[in-house]
C-alpha positions as a printed NumPy array, in Angstrom:
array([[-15.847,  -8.518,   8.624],
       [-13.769,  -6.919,  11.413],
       [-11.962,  -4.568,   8.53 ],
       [-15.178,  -3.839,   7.249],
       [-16.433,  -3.071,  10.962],
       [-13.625,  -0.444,  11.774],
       [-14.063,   1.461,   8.259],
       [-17.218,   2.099,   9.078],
       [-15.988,   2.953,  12.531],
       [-13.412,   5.166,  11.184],
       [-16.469,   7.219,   8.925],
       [-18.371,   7.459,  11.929],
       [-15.574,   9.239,  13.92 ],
       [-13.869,  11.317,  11.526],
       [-17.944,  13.104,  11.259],
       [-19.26 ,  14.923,   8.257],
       [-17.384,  18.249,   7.271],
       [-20.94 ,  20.156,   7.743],
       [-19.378,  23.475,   8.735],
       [-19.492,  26.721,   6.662],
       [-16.06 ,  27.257,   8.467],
       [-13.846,  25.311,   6.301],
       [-10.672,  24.125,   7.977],
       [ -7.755,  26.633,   6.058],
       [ -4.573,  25.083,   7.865],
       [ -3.7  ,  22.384,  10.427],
       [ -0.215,  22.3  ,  12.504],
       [  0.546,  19.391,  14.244],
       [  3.72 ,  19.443,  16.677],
       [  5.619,  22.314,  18.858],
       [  3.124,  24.902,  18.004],
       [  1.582,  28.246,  19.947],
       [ -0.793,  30.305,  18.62 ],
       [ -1.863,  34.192,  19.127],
       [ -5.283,  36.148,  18.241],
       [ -6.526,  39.562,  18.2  ],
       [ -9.176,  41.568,  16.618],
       [ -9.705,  45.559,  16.761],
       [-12.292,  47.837,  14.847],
       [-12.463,  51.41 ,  14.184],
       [-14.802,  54.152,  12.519],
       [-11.582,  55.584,  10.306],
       [ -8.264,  56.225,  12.144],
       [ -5.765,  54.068,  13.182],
       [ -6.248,  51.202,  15.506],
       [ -3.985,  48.327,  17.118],
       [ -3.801,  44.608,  16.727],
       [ -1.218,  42.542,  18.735],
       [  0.468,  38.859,  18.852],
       [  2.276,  37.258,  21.699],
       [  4.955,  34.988,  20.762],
       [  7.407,  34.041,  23.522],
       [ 11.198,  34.518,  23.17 ],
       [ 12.735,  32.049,  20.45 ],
       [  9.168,  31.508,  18.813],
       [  8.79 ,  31.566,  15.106],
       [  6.059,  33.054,  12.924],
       [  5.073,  29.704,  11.123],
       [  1.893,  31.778,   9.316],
       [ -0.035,  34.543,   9.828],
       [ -3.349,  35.592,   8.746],
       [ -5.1  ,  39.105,   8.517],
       [ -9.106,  39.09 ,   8.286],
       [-11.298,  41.721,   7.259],
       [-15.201,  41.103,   8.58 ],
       [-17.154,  43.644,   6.384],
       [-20.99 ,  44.372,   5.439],
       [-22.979,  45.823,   2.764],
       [-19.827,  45.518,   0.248],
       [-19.197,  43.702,  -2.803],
       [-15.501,  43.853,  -2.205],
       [-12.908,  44.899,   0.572],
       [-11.806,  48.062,   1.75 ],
       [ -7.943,  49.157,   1.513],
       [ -6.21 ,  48.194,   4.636],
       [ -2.543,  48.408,   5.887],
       [ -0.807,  46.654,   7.894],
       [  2.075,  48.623,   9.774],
       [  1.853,  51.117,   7.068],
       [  2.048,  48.158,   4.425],
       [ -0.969,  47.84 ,   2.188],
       [ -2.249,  44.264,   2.816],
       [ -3.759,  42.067,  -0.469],
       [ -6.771,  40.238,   0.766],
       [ -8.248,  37.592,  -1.263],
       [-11.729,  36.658,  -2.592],
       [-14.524,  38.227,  -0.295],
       [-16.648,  35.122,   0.981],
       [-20.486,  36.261,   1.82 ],
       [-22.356,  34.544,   4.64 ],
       [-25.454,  33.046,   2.151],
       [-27.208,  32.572,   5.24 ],
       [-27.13 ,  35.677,   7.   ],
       [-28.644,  39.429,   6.384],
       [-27.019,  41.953,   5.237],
       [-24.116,  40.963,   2.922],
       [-22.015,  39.881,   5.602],
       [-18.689,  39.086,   4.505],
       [-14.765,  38.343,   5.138],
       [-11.642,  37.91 ,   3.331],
       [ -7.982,  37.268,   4.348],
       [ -4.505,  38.127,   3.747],
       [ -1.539,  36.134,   4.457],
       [  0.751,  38.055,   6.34 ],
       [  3.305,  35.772,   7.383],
       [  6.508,  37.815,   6.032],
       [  5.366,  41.093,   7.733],
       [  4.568,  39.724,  11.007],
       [  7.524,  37.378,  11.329],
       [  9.671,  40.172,   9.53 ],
       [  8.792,  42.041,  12.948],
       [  8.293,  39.016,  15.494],
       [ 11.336,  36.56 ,  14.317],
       [ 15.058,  37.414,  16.668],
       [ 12.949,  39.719,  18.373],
       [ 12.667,  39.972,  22.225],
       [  9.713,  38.089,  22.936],
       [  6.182,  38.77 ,  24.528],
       [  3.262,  41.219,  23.229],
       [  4.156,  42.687,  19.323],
       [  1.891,  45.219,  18.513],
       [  0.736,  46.054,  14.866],
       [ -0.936,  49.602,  13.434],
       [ -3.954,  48.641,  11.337],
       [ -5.023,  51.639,   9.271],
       [ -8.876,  51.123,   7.144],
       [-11.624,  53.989,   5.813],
       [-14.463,  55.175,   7.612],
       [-16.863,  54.356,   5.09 ],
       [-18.99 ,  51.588,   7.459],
       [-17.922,  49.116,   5.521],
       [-15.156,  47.09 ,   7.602],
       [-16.369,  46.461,  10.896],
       [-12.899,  45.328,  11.802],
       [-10.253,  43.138,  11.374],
       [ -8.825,  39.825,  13.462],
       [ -5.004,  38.427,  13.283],
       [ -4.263,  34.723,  14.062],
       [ -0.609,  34.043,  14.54 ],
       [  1.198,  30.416,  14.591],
       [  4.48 ,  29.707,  15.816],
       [  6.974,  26.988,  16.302],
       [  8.655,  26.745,  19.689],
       [ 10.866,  23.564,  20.463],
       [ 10.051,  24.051,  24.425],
       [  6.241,  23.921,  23.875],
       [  4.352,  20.042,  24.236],
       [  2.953,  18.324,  21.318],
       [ -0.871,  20.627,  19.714],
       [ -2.97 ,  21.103,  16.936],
       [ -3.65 ,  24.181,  15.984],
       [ -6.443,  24.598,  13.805],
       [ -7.635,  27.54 ,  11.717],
       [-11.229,  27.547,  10.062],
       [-12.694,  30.55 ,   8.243],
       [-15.781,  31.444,   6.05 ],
       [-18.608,  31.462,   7.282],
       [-20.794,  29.368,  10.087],
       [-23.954,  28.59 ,   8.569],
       [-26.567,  30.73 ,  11.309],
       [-29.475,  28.04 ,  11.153],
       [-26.343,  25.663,  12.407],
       [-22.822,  24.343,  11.538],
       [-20.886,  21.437,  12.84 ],
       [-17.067,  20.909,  13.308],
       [-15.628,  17.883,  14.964],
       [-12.069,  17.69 ,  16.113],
       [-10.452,  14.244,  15.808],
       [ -7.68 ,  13.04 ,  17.764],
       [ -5.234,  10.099,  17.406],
       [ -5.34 ,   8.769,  21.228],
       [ -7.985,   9.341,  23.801],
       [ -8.024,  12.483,  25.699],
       [ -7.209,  13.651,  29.437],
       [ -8.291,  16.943,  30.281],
       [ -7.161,  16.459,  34.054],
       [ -3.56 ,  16.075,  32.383],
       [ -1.101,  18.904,  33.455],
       [ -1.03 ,  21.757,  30.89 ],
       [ -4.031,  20.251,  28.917],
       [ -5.465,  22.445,  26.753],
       [ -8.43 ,  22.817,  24.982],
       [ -9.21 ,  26.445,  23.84 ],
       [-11.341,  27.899,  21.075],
       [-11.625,  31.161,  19.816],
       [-13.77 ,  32.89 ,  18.056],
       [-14.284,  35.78 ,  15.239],
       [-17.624,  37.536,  14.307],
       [-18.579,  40.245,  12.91 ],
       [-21.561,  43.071,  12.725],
       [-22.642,  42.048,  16.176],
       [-23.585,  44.265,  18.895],
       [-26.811,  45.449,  20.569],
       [-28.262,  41.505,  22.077],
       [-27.543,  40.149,  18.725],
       [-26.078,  36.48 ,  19.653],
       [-25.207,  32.837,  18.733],
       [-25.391,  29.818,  20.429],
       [-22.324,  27.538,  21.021],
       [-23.054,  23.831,  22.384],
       [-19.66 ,  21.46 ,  22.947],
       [-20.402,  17.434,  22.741],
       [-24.014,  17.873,  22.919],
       [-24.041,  20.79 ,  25.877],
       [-24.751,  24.167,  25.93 ],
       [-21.146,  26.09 ,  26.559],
       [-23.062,  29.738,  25.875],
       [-25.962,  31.371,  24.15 ],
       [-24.096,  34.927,  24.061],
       [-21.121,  34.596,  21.775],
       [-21.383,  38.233,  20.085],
       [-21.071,  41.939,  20.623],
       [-18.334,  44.514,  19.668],
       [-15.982,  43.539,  22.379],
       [-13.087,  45.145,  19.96 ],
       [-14.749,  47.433,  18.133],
       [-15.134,  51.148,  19.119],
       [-18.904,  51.921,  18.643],
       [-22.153,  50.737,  18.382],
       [-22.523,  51.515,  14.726],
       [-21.843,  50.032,  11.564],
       [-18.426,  49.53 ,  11.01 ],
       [-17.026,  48.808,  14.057],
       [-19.041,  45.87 ,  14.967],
       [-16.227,  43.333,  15.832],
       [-14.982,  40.696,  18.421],
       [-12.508,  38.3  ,  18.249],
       [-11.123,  35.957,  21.109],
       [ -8.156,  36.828,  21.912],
       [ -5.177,  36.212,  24.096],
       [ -5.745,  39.245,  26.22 ],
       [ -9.052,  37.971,  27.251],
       [ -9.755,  35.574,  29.78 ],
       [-11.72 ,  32.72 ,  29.171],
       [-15.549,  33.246,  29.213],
       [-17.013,  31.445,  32.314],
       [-19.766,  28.583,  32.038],
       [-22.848,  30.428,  30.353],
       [-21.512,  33.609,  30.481],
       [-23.736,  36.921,  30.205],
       [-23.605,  39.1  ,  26.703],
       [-21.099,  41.4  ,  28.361],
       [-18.848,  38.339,  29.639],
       [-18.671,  36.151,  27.175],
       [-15.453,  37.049,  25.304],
       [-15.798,  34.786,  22.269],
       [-12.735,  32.654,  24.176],
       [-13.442,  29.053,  25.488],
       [-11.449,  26.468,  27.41 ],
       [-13.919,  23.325,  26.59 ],
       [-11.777,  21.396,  28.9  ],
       [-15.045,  20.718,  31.269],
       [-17.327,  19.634,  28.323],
       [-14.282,  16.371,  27.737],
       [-14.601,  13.606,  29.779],
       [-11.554,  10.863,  30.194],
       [-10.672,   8.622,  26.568],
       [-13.045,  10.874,  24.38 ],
       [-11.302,  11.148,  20.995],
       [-13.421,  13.742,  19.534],
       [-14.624,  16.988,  20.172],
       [-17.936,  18.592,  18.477],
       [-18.624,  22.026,  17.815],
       [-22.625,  23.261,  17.043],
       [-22.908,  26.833,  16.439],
       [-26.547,  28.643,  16.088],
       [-27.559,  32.027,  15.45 ],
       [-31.12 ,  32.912,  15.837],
       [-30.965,  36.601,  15.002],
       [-28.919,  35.527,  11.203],
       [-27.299,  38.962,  12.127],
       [-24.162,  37.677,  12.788],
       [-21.088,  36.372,  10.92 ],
       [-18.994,  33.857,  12.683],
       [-15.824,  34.1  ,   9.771],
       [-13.326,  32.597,  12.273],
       [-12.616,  29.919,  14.425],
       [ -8.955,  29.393,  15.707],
       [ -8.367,  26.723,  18.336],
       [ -5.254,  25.501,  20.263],
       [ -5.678,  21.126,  21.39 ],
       [ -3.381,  19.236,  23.515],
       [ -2.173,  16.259,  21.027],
       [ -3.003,  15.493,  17.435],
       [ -6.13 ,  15.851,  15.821],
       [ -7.845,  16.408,  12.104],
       [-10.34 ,  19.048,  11.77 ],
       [-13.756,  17.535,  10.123],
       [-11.297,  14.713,   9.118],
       [ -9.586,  11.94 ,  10.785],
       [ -6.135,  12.548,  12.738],
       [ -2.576,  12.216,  11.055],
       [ -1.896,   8.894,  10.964],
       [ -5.229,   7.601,  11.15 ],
       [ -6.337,   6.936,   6.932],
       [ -8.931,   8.047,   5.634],
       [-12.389,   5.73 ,   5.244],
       [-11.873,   5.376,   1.307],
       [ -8.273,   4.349,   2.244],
       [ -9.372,   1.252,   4.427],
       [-11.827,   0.163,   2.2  ],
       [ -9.092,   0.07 ,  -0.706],
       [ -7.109,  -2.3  ,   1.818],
       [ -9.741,  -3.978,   2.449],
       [-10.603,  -4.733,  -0.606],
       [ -6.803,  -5.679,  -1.639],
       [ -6.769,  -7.996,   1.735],
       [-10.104,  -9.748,  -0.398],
       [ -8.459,  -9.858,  -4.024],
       [ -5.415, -11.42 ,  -2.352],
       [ -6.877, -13.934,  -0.446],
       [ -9.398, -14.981,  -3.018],
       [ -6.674, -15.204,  -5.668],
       [ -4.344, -17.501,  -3.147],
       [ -7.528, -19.738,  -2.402],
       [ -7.427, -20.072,  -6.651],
       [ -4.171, -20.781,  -6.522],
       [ -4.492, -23.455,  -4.107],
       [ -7.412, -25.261,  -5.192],
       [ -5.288, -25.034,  -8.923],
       [ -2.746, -27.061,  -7.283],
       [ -4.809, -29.563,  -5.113],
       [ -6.343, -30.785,  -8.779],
       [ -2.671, -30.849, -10.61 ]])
């Protein structure tokens, strides 16, 4: 009955993957991680990735937020042309919102591996047909020198009537720990002028003004972008429209021994696409599933039910030899 008990336990924990935002990639051990988003009406524009001296570019990904297209504009990439993959539309939004990303590992680490450390910057060249409203780059690398993290990369699309993501970790947390960290950020796109989304962390509100064009250029169509990113400070507890940066340090929504964290995104205005969520957590967690090391549900219950096919056959065996 116990076994049973902590299956069910383990289900409970481990939370339904409800999100729109479907978990991409997971790295567990010496890991950083960089982000940056930039939009433009046509020209050239900037994107940029901190890695310290003696990091390595583990992956990188290029995103393209877009509206009103059935497929994605040419973009390059340091004067590279960059191959996205299949568009994903937000089902639940107006406006054929939409993303699609590129994995850039080999040109970012051709630039960022041996190099000298610190900010790289990267040219990103698109159309000015309204079309892209901008494009984010999320950055993981290995570094022997940093502590034990997840980083976790989800992309898609949030759901704007509400999506769930729960973060599971192996031992209960400490966010009064030394270097704990706990940081979310965020990428959405076509947002600017009020248009907003709420964000609520274990069960509290963390901001109702996650939005705007914080990277992009303009207030029109196609260059409706922001993206958290390591050049921006953390918003501060319910932040304004202007101050809320789409970063988050959800260190004061943990309290002492919690082993999960849970994400609730809402967007009243279904204007918006939220088609990224990177985060950075202290220790090792599963993203909508349970921690490495920890199995899964299914896999219990298949012990379990060994553990009850074994004993039941030695209990046969016994009574066989009690009446010998």
């Amino acid at each position: 009955m116990k076994k049973l008990i902590l299956g069910a336990v383990l289900l409970a924990a481990a939370g339904p993957a409800m999100a729109g935002l479907d978990p991409i990639k997971t790295f567990v051990g010496n890991y950083g991680l960089s982000t940056d988003g930039g939009g433009s009406n046509g020209g050239d524009y900037s994107v940029s990735a901190f890695v310290p001296l003696g990091g390595v570019v583990t992956a990188a990904y290029l995103y393209q937020a877009t509206n009103n297209s059935g497929s994605v504009e040419p973009i390059t990439l340091n004067g590279s042309a960059v191959s996205f993959g299949p568009r994903v539309a937000n089902g639940t939004a107006c406006c054929s919102l939409a993303s699609a990303r590129a994995d850039v590992t080999s040109l970012i680490g051709g630039v960022v591996n041996g190099g000298a450390g610190g900010t790289y910057n990267f040219t990103i060249g698109e159309g000015n047909t309204g079309v892209t409203d901008g494009t984010a780059l999320v950055v993981v690398y290995s570094l022997a020198s940093l502590a034990e993290s997840t980083v976790a990369i989800l992309d898609g699309w949030a759901s704007v009537t509400g999506d769930t993501t729960f973060i599971n970790f192996s031992e209960g947390l400490n966010p009064t720990a030394p270097g704990f960290t706990a940081d979310v950020r965020l990428g959405i796109g076509f947002s600017c002028c009020n248009q907003r989304s709420t964000i609520n962390v274990n069960g509290d509100l963390m901001t109702e003004n996650a939005g705007n064009l914080d990277d992009g250029a303009s207030q029109s169509n196609g260059s409706l972008i922001t993206v958290g990113g390591n050049d921006d400070p953390f918003s501060g507890a319910l932040p304004s429209y202007a101050d809320d940066h789409e970063r988050y340090n959800l260190t004061d929504f943990i309290t002492a021994g919690d082993k999960q964290i849970r994400l609730d995104t809402f967007n009243s205005s279904a204007d918006d696409n939220i088609f990224l969520l990177a985060g950075l957590f202290s220790g090792r967690a599963g993203i909508n599933e349970p921690p490495p090391g920890v199995p899964e549900p299914s896999t219990w219950l298949m012990l379990i039910s060994g553990f009850a096919l074994a004993g039941f056959a030695m209990r046969r065996r016994k009574v066989a030899v009690s009446f010998s």
